[in-house]
C-alpha positions as CSV (number, residue, x, y, z in Angstrom):
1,X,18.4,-99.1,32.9
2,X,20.7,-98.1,29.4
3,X,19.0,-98.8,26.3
4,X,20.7,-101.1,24.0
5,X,21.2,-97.9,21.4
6,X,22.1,-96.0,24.7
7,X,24.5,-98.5,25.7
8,X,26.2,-98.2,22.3
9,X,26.3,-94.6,22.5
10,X,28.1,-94.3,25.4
11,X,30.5,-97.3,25.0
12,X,31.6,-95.1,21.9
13,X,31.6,-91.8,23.9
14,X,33.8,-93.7,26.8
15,X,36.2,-94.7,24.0
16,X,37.0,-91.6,23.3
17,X,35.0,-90.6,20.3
18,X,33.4,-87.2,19.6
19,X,29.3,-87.1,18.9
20,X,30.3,-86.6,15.3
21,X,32.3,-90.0,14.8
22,X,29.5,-91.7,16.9
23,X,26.9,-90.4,14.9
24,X,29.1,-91.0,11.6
25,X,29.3,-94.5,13.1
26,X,25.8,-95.3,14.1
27,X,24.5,-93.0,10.6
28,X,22.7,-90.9,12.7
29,X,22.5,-87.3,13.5
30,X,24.9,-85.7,16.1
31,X,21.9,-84.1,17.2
32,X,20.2,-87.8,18.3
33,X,23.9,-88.1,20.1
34,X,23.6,-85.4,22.0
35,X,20.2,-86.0,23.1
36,X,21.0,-89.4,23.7
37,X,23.8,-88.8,26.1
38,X,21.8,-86.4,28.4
39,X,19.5,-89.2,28.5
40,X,22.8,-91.5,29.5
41,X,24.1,-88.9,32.0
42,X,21.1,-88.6,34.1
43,X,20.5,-92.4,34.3
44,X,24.0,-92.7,35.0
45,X,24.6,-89.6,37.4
46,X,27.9,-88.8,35.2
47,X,28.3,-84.8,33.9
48,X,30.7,-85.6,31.0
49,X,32.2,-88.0,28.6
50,X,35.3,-88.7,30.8
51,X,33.3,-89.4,33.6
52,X,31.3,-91.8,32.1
53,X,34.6,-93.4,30.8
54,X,35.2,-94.2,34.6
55,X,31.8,-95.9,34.9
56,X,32.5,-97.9,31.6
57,X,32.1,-100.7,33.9
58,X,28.6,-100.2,34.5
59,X,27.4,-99.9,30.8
60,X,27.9,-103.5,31.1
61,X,24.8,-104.1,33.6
């Protein structure tokens, strides 16, 4: 399961933002972005911000 601050994370990143606008958005380090969307990746099975576009659905869950 996504973590609420994971869910947000990657709703942003599946709207087409880079990690520096998320991170700008959230006021939190790009770094913490980039960690946190591994994290996002694996639990989702996704490689890349357009994939997890595609399973935008899911975030939902």
């Amino acid at each position: 399961m996504l973590s609420e601050a994971d869910r947000q994370i990657a709703s942003l990143v599946a709207a087409g933002r880079s990690n520096k606008e998320v991170a700008d958005t959230l006021s939190i380090s790009p770094k913490t972005i980039a960690w946190n969307l591994t994290t996002v990746y694996e639990k989702l099975g996704v490689r890349s911000g357009s994939e997890l576009a595609a399973r935008r659905l899911q975030l939902k869950t």
